[in-house]
N, CA, C and O atoms as a Tripos MOL2 file, in Angstrom:
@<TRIPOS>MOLECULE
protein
  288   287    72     0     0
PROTEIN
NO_CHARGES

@<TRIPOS>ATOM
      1 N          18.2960   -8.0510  -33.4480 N.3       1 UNK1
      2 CA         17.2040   -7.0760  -33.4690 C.3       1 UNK1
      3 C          15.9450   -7.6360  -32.8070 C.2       1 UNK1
      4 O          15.2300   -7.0310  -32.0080 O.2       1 UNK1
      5 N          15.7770   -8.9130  -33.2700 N.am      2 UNK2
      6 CA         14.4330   -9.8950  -32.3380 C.3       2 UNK2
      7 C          14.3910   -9.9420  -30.9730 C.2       2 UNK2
      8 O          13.3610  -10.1230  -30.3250 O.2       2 UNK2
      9 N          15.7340   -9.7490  -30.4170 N.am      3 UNK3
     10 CA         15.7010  -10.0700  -29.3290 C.3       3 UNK3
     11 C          15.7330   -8.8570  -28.4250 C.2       3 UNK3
     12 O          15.3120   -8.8030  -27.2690 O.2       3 UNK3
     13 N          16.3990   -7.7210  -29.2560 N.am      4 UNK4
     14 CA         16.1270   -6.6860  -28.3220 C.3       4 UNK4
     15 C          14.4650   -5.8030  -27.9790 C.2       4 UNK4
     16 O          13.8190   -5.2990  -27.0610 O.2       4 UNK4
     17 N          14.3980   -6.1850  -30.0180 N.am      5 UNK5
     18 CA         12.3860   -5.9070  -29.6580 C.3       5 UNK5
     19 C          11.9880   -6.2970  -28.4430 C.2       5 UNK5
     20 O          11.7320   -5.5480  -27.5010 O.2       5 UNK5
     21 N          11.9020   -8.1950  -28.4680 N.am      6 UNK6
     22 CA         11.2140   -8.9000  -27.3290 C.3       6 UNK6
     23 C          11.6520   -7.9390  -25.5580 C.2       6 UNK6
     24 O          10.9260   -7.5340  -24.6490 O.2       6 UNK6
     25 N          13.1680   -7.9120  -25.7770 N.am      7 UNK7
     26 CA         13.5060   -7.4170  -24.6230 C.3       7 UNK7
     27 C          12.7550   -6.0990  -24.1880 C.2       7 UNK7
     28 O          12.3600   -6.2230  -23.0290 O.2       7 UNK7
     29 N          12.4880   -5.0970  -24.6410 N.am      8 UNK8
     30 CA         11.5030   -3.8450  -25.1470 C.3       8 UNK8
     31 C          10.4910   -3.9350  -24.6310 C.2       8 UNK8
     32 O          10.0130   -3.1440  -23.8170 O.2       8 UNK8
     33 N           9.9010   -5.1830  -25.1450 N.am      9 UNK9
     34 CA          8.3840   -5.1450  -24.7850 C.3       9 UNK9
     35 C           8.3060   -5.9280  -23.3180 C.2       9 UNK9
     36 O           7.4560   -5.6690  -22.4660 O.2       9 UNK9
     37 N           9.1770   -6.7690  -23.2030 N.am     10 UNK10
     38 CA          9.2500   -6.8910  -21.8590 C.3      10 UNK10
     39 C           9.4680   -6.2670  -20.9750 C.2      10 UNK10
     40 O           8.7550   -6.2090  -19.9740 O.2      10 UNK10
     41 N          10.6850   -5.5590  -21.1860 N.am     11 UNK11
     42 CA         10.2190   -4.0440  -19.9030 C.3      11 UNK11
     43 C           9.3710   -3.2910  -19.9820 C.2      11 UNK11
     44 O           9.1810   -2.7620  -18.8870 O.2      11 UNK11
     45 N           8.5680   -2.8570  -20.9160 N.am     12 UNK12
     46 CA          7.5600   -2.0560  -21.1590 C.3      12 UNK12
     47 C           6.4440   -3.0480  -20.6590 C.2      12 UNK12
     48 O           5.3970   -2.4190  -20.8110 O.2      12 UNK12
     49 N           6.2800   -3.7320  -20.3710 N.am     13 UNK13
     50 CA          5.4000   -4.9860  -19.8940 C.3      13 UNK13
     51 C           5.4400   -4.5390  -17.9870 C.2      13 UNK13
     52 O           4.5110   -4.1080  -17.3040 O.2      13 UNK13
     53 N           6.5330   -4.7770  -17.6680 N.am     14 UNK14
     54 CA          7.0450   -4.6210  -16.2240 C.3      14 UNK14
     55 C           6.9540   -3.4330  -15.7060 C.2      14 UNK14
     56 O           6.6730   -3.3370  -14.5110 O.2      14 UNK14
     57 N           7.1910   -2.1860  -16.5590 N.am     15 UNK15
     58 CA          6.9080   -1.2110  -16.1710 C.3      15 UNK15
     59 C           5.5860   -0.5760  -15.7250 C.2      15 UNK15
     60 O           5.2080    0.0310  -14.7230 O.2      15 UNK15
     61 N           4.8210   -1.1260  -17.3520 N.am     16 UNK16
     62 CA          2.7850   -0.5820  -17.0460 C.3      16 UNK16
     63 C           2.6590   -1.6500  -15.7890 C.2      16 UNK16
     64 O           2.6760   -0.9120  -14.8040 O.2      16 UNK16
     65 N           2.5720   -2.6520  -15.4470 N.am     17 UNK17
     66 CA          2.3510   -3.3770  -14.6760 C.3      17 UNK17
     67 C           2.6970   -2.5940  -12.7130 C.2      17 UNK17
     68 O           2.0680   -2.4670  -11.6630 O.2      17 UNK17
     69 N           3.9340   -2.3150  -13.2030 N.am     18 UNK18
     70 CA          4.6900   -1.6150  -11.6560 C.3      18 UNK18
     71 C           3.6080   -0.6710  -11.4590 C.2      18 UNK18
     72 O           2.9430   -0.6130  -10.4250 O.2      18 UNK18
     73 N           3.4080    0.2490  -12.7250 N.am     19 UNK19
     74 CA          2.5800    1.4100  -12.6810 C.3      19 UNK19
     75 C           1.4040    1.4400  -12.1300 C.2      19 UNK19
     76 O           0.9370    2.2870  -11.3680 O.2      19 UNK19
     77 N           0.7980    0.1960  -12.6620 N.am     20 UNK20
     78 CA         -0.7090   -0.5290  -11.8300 C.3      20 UNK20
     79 C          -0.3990   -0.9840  -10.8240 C.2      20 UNK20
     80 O          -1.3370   -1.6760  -10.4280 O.2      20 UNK20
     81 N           0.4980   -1.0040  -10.0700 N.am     21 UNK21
     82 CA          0.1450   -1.8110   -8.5810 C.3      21 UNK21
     83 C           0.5420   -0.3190   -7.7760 C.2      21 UNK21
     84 O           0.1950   -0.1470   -6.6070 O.2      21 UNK21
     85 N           1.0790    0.4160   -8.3160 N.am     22 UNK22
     86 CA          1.5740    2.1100   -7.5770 C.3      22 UNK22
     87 C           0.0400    2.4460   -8.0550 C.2      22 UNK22
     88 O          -0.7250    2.2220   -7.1170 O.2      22 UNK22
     89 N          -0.5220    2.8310   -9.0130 N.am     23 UNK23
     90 CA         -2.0740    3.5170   -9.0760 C.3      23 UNK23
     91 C          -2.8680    2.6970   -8.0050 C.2      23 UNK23
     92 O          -3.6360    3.2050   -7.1880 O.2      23 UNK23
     93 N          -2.5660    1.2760   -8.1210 N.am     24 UNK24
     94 CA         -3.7700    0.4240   -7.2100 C.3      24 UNK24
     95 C          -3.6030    1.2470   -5.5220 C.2      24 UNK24
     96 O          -4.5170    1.7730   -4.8880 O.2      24 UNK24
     97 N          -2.2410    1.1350   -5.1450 N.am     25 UNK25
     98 CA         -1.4900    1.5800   -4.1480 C.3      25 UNK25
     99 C          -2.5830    2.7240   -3.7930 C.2      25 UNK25
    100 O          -3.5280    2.6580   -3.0070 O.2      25 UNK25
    101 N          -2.1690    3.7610   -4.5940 N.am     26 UNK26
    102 CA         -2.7270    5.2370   -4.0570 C.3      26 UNK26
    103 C          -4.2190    5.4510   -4.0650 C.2      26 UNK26
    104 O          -4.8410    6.4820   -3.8110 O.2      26 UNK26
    105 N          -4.5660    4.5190   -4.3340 N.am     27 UNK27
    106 CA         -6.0830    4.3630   -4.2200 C.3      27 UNK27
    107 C          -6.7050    4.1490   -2.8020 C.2      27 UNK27
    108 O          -7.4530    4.8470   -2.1160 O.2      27 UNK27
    109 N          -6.1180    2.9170   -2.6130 N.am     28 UNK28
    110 CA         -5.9970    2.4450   -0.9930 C.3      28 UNK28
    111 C          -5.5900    2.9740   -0.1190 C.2      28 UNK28
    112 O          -5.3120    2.2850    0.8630 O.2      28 UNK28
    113 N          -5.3200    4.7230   -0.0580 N.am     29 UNK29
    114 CA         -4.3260    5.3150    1.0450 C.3      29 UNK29
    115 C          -5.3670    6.4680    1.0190 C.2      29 UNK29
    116 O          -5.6640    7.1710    0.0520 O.2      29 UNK29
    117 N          -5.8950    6.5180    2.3760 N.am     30 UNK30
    118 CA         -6.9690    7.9010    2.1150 C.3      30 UNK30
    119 C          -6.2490    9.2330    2.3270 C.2      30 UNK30
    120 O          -6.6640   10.3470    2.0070 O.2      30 UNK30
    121 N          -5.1590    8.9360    2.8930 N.am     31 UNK31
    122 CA         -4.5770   10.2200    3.1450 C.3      31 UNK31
    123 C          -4.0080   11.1160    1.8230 C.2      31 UNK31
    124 O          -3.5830   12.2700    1.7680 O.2      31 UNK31
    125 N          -4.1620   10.2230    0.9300 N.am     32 UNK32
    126 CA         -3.4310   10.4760   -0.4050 C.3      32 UNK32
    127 C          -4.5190   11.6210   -1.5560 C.2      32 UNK32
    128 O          -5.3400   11.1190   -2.3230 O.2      32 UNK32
    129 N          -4.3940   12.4990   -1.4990 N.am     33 UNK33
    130 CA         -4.7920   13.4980   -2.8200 C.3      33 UNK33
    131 C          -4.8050   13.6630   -3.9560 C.2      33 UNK33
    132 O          -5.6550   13.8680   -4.8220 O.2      33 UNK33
    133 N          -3.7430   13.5560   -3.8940 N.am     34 UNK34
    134 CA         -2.6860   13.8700   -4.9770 C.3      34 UNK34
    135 C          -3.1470   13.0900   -5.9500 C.2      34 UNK34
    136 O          -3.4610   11.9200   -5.7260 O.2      34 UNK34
    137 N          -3.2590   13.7410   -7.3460 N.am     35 UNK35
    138 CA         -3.3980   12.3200   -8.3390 C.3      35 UNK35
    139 C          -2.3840   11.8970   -8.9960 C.2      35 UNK35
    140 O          -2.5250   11.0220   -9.8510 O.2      35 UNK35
    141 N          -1.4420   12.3250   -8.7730 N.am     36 UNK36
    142 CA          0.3500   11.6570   -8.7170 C.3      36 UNK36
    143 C           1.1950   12.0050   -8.5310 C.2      36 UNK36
    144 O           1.9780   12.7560   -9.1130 O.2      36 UNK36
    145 N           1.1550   10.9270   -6.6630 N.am     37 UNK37
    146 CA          2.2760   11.4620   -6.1120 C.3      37 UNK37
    147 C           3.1580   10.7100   -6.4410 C.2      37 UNK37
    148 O           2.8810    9.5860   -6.8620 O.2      37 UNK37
    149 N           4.3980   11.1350   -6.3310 N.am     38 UNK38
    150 CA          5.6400   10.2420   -6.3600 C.3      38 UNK38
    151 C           5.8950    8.9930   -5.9160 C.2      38 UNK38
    152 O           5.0430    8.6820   -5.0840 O.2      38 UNK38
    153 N           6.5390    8.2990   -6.0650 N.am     39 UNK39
    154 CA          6.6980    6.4860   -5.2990 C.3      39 UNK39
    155 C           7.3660    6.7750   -4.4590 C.2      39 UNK39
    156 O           7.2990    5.8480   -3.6530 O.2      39 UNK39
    157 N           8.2130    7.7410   -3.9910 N.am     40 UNK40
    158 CA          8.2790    7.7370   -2.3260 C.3      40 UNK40
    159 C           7.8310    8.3700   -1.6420 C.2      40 UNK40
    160 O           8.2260    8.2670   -0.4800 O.2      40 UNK40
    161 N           6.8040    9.3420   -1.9370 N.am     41 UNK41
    162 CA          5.8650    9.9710   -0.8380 C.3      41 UNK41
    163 C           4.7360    8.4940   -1.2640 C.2      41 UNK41
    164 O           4.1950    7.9410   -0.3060 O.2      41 UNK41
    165 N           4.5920    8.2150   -2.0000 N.am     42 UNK42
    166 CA          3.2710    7.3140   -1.9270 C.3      42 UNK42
    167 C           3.5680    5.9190   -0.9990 C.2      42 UNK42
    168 O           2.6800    5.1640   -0.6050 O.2      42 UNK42
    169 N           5.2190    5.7310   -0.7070 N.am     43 UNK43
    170 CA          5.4020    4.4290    0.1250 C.3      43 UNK43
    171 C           6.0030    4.8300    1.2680 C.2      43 UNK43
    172 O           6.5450    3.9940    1.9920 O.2      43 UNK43
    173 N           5.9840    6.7540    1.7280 N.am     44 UNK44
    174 CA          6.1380    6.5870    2.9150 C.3      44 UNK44
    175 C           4.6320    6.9230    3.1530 C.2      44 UNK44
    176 O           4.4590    6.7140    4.3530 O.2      44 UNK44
    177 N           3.8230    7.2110    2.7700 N.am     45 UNK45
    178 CA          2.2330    7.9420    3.4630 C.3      45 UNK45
    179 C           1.3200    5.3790    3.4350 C.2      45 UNK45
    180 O           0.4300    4.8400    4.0920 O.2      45 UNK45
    181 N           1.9980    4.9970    2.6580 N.am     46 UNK46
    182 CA          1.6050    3.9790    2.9940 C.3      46 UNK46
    183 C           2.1680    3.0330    3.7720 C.2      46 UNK46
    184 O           1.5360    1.9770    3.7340 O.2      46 UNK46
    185 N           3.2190    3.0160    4.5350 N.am     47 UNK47
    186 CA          3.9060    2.4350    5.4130 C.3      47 UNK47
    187 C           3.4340    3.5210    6.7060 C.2      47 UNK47
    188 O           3.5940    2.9890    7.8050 O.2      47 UNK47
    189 N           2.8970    4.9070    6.7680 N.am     48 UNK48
    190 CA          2.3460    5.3810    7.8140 C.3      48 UNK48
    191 C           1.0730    4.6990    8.0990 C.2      48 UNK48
    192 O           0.9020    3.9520    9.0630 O.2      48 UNK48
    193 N           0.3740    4.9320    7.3970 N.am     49 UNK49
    194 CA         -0.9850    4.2870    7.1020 C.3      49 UNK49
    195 C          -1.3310    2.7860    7.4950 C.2      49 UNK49
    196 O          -2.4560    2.4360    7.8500 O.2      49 UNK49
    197 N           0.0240    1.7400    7.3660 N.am     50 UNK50
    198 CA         -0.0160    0.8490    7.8780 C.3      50 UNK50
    199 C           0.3930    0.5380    9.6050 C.2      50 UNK50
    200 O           0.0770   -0.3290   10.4210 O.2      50 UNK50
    201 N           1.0360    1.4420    9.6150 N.am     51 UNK51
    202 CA          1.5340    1.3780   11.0270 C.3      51 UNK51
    203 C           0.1510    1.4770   11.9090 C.2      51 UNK51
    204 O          -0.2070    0.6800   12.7750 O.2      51 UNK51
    205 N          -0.5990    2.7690   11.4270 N.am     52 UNK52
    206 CA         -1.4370    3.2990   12.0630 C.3      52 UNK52
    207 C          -2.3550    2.1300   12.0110 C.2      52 UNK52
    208 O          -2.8040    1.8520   13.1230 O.2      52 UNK52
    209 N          -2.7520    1.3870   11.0730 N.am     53 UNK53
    210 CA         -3.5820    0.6320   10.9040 C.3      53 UNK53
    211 C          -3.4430   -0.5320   12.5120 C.2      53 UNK53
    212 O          -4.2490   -0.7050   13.4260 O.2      53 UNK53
    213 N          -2.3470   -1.0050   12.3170 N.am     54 UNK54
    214 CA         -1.5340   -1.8050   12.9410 C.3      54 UNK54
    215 C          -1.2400   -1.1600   14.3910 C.2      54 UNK54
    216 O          -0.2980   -1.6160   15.0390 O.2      54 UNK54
    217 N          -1.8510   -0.3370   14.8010 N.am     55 UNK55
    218 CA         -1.7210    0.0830   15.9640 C.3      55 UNK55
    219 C          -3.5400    0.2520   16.1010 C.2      55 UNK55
    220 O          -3.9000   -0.3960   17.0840 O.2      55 UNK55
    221 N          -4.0080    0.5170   15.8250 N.am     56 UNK56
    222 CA         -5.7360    0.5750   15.6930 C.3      56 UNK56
    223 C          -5.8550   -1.0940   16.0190 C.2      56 UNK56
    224 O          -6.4650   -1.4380   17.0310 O.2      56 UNK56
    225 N          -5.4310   -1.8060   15.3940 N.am     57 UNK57
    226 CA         -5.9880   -3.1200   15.6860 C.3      57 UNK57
    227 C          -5.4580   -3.9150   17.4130 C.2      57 UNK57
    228 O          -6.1540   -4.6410   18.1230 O.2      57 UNK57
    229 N          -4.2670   -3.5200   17.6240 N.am     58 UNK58
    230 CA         -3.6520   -3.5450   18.7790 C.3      58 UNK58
    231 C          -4.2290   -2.8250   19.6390 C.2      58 UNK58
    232 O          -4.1130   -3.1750   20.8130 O.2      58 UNK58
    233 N          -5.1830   -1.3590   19.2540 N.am     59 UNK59
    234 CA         -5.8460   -0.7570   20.7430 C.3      59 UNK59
    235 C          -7.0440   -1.9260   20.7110 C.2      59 UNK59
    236 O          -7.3060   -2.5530   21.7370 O.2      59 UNK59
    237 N          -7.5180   -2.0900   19.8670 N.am     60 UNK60
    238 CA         -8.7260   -3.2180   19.6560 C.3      60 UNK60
    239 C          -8.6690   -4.1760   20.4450 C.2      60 UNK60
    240 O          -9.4790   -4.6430   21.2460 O.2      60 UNK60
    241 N          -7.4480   -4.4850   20.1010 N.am     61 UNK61
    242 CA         -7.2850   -6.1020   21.0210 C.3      61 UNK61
    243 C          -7.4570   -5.9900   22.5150 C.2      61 UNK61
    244 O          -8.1910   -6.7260   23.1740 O.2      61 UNK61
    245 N          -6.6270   -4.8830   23.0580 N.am     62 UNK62
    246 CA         -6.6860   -4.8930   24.0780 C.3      62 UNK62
    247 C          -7.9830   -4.4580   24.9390 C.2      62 UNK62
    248 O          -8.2360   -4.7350   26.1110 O.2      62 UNK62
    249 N          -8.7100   -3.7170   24.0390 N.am     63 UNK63
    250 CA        -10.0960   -3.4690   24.4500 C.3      63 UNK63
    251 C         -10.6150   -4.3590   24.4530 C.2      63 UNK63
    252 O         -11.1090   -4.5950   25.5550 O.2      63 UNK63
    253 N         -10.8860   -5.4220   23.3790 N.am     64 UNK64
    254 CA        -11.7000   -6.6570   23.6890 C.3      64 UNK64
    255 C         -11.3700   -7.5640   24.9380 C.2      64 UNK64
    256 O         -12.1470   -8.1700   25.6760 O.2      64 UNK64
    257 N          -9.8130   -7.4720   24.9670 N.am     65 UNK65
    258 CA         -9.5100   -8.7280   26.0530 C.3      65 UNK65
    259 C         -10.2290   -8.2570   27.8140 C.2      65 UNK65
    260 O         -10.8080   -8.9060   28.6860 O.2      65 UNK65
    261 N          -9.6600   -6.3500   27.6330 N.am     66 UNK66
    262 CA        -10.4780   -5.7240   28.9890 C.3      66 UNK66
    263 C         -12.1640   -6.0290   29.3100 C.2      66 UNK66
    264 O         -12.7320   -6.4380   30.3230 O.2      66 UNK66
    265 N         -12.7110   -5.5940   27.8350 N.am     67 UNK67
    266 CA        -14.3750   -6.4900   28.0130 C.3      67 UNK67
    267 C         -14.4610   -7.8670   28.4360 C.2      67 UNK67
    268 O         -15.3710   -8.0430   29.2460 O.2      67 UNK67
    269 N         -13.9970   -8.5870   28.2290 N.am     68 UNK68
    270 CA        -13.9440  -10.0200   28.0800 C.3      68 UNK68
    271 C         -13.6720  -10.1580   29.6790 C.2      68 UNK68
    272 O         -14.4320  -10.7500   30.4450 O.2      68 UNK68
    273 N         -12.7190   -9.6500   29.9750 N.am     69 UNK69
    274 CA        -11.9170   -9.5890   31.4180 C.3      69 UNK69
    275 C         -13.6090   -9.4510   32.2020 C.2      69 UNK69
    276 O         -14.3000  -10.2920   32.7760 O.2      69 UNK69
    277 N         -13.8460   -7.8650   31.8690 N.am     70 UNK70
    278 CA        -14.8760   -7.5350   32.9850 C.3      70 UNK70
    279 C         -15.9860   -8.4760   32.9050 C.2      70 UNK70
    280 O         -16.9050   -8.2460   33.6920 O.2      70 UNK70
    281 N         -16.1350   -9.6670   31.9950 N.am     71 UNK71
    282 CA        -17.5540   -9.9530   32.1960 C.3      71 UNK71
    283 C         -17.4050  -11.6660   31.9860 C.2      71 UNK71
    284 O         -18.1170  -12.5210   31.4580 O.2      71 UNK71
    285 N         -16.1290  -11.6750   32.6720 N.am     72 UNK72
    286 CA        -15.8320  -13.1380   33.6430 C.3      72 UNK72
    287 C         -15.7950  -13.7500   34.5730 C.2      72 UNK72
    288 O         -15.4200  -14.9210   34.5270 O.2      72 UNK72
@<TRIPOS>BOND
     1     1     2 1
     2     2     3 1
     3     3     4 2
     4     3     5 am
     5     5     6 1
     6     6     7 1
     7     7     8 2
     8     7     9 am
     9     9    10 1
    10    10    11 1
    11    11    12 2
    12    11    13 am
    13    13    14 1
    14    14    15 1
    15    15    16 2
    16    15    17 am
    17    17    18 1
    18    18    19 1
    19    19    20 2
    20    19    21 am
    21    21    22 1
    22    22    23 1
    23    23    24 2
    24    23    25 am
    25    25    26 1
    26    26    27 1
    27    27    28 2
    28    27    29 am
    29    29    30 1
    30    30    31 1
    31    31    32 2
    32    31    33 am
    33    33    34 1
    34    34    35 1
    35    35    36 2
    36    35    37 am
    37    37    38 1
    38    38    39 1
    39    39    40 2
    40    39    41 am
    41    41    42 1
    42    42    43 1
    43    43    44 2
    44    43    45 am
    45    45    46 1
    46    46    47 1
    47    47    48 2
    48    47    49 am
    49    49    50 1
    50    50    51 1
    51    51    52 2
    52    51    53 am
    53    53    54 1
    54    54    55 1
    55    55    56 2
    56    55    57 am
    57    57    58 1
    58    58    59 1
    59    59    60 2
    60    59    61 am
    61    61    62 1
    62    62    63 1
    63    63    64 2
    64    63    65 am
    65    65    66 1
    66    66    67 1
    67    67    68 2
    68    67    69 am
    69    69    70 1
    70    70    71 1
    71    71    72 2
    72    71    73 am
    73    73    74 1
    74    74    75 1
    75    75    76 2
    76    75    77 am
    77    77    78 1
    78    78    79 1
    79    79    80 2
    80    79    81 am
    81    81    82 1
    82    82    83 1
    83    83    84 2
    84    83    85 am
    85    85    86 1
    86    86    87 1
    87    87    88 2
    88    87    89 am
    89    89    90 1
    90    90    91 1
    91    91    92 2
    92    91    93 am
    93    93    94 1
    94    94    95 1
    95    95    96 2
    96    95    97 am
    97    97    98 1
    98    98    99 1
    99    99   100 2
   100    99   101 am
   101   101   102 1
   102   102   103 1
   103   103   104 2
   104   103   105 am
   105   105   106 1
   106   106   107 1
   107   107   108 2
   108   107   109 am
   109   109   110 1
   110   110   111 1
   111   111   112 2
   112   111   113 am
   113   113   114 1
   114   114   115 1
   115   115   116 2
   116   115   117 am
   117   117   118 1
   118   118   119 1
   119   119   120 2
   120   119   121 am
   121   121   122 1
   122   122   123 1
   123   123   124 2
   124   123   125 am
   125   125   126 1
   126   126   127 1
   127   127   128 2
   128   127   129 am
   129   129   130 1
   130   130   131 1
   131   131   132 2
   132   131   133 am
   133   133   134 1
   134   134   135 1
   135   135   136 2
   136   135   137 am
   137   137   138 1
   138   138   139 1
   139   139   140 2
   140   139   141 am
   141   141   142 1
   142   142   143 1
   143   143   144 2
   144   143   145 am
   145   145   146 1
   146   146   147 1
   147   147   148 2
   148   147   149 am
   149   149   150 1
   150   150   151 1
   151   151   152 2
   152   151   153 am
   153   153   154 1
   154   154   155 1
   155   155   156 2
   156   155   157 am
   157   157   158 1
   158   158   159 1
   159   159   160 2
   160   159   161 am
   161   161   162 1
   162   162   163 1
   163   163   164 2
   164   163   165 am
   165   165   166 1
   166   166   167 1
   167   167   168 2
   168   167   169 am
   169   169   170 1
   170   170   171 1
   171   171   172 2
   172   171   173 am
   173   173   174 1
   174   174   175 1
   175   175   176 2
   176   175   177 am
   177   177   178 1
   178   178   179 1
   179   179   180 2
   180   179   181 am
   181   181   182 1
   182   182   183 1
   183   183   184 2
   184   183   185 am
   185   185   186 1
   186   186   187 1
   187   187   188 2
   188   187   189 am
   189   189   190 1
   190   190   191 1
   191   191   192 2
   192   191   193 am
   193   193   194 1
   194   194   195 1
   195   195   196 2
   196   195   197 am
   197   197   198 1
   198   198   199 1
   199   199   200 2
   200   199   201 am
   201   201   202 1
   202   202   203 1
   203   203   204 2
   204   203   205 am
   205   205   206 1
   206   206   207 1
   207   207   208 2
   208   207   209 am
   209   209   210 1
   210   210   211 1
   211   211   212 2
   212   211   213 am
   213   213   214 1
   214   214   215 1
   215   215   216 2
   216   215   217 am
   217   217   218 1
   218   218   219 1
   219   219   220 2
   220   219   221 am
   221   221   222 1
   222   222   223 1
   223   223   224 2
   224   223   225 am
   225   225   226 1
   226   226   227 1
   227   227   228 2
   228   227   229 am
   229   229   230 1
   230   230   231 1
   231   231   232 2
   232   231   233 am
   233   233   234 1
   234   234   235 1
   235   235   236 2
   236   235   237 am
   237   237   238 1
   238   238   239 1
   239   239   240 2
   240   239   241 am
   241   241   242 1
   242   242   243 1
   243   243   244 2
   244   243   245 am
   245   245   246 1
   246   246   247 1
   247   247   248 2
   248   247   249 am
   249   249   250 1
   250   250   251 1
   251   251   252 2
   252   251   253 am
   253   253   254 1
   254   254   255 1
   255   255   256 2
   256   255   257 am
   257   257   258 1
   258   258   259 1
   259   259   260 2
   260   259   261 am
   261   261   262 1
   262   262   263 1
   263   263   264 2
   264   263   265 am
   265   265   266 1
   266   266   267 1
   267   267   268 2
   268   267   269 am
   269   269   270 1
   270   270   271 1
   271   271   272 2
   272   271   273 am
   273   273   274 1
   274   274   275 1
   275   275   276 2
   276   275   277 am
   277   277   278 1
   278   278   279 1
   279   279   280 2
   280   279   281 am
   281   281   282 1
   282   282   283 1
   283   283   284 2
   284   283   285 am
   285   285   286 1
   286   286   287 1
   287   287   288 2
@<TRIPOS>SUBSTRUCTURE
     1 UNK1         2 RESIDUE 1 A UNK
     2 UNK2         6 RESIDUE 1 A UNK
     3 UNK3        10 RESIDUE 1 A UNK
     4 UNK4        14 RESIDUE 1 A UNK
     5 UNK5        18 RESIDUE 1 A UNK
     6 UNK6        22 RESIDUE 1 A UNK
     7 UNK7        26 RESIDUE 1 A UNK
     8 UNK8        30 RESIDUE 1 A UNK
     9 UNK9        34 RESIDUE 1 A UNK
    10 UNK10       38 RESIDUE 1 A UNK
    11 UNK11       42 RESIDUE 1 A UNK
    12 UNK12       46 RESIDUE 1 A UNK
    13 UNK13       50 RESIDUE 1 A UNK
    14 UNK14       54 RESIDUE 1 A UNK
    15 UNK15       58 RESIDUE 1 A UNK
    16 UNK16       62 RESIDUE 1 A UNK
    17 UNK17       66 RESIDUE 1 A UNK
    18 UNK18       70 RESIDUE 1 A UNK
    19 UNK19       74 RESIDUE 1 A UNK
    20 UNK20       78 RESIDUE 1 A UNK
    21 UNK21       82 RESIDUE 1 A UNK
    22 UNK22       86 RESIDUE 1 A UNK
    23 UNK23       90 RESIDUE 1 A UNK
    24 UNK24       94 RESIDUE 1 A UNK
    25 UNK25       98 RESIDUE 1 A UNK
    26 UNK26      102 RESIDUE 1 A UNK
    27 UNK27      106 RESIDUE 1 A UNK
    28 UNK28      110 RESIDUE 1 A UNK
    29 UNK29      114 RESIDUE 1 A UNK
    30 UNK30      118 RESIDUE 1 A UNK
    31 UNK31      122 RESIDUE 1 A UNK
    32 UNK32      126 RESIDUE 1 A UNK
    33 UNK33      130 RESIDUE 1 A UNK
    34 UNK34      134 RESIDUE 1 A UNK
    35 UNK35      138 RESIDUE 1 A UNK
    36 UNK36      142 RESIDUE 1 A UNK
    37 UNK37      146 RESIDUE 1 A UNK
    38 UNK38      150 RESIDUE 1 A UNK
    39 UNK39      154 RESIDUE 1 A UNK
    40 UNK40      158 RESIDUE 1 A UNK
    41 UNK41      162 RESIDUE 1 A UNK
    42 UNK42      166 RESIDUE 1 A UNK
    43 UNK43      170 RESIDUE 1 A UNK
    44 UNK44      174 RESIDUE 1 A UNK
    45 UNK45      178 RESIDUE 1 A UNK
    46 UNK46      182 RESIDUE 1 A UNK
    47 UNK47      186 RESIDUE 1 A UNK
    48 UNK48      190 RESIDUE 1 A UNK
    49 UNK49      194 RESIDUE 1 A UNK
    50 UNK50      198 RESIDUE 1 A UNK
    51 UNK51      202 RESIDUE 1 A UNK
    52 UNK52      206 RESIDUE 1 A UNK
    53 UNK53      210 RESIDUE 1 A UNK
    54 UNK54      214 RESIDUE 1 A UNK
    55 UNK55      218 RESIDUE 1 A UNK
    56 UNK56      222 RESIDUE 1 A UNK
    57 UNK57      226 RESIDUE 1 A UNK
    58 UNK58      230 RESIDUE 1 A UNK
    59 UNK59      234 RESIDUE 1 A UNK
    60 UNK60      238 RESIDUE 1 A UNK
    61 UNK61      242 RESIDUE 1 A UNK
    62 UNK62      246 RESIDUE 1 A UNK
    63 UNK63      250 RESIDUE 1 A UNK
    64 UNK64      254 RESIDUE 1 A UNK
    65 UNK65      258 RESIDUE 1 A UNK
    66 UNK66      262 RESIDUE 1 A UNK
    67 UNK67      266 RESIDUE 1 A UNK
    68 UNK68      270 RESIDUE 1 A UNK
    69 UNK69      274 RESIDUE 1 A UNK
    70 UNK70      278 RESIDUE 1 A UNK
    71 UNK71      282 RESIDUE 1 A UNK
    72 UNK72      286 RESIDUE 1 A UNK
């Protein structure tokens, strides 16, 4: 019985925890509304979000290297 308690509270441990890093998640995603969306609309709108991110920094780069270029 001790051990299944402990076991209990340990998933119930893992779970609120999962729960907080999915709330932290949808916080960080502006595209996000919803005040609860599902875990797979919330990890595909954040794997978009990253891409996009990740392509924003790549037009960046290449803009800086073109400045840099012109004023060498």
């Amino acid at each position: 019985e001790l051990r299944r308690t402990s076991h209990k509270a340990a998933e119930q441990k893992r779970r609120d925890s999962l729960k907080n890093c999915f709330d932290d998640l949808r916080q960080m995603i502006p595209s996000i509304q919803e005040k609860s969306p599902s875990k797979v609309f919330l990890l595909k709108k954040s794997f978009d979000y990253i891409c996009n991110l990740k392509a924003e920094v790549a037009n960046r780069d290449l803009e800086l290297a073109r400045v840099r270029a012109e004023h060498e």
